[in-house]
N, C-alpha and C positions, 0 to 999 in steps of 0.2 A: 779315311782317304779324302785329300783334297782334290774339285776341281775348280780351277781358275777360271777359263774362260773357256768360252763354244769351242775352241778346236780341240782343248781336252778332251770337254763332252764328247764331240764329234769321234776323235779318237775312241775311245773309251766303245762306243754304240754301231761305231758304222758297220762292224761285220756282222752284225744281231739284228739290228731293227733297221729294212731299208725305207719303209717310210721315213722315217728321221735324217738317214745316213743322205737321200735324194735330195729334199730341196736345201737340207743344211751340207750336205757336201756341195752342192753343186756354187752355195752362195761362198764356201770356203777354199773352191776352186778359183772363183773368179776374182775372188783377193787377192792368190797368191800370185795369179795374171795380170793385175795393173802391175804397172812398172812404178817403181820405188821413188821416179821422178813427177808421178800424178799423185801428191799425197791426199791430196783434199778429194778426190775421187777414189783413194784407197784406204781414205778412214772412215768415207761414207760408207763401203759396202762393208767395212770390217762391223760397221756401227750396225750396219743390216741383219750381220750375224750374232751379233751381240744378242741383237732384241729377238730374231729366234727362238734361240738358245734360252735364254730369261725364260719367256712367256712357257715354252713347252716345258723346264724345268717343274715351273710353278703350276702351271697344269697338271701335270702328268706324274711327277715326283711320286707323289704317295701311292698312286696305282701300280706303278713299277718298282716299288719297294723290292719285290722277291726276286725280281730281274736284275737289281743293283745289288741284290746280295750275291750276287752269282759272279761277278766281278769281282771282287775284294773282300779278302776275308778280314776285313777291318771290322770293328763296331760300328761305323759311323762312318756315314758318306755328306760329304760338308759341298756346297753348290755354292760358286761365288763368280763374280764376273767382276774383270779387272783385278783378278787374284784377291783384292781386299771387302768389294763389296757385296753383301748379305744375299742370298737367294732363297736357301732352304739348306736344311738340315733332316737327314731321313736315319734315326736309328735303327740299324739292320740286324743287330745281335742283342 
């Protein structure tokens, strides 16, 4: 299983873990509320959630291994932001 970027994540976590789901919901709320005419203030906060998402991946990833198997019965849960680049890689199977 691929994910791309935080609102996957977010997708993926928010009915499970509401520590995560709160301040990364709340920041993937307020993205979808700038209007599409203020982009430099809705690439800032998309950028907000970006770095999130990264940092609690790369934290937290390995501890949640048995939670992320509980999602996807894939082998292999691949974490990437911007769809193309690198976060972590957590073999589940």
């Amino acid at each position: 299983m691929n994910i791309g970027n935080y609102q996957s994540f977010y997708n993926l976590v928010k009915d499970d873990l509401p520590v995560i789901a709160g301040p990364m919901g709340d920041c993937i709320r307020n993205v979808a509320s700038i209007c599409n005419c203020k982009k430099e203030q809705k690439q800032k906060k998309s950028n907000e959630c970006n770095i999130m998402y990264i940092d609690f991946v790369k934290k937290n990833g390995e501890a949640l291994k048995e939670y992320f198997a509980t999602k996807t019965s894939d082998a292999e849960l691949l974490f990437n932001h911007d769809t193309h680049h690198y976060v972590l890689r957590l073999q589940l199977r």
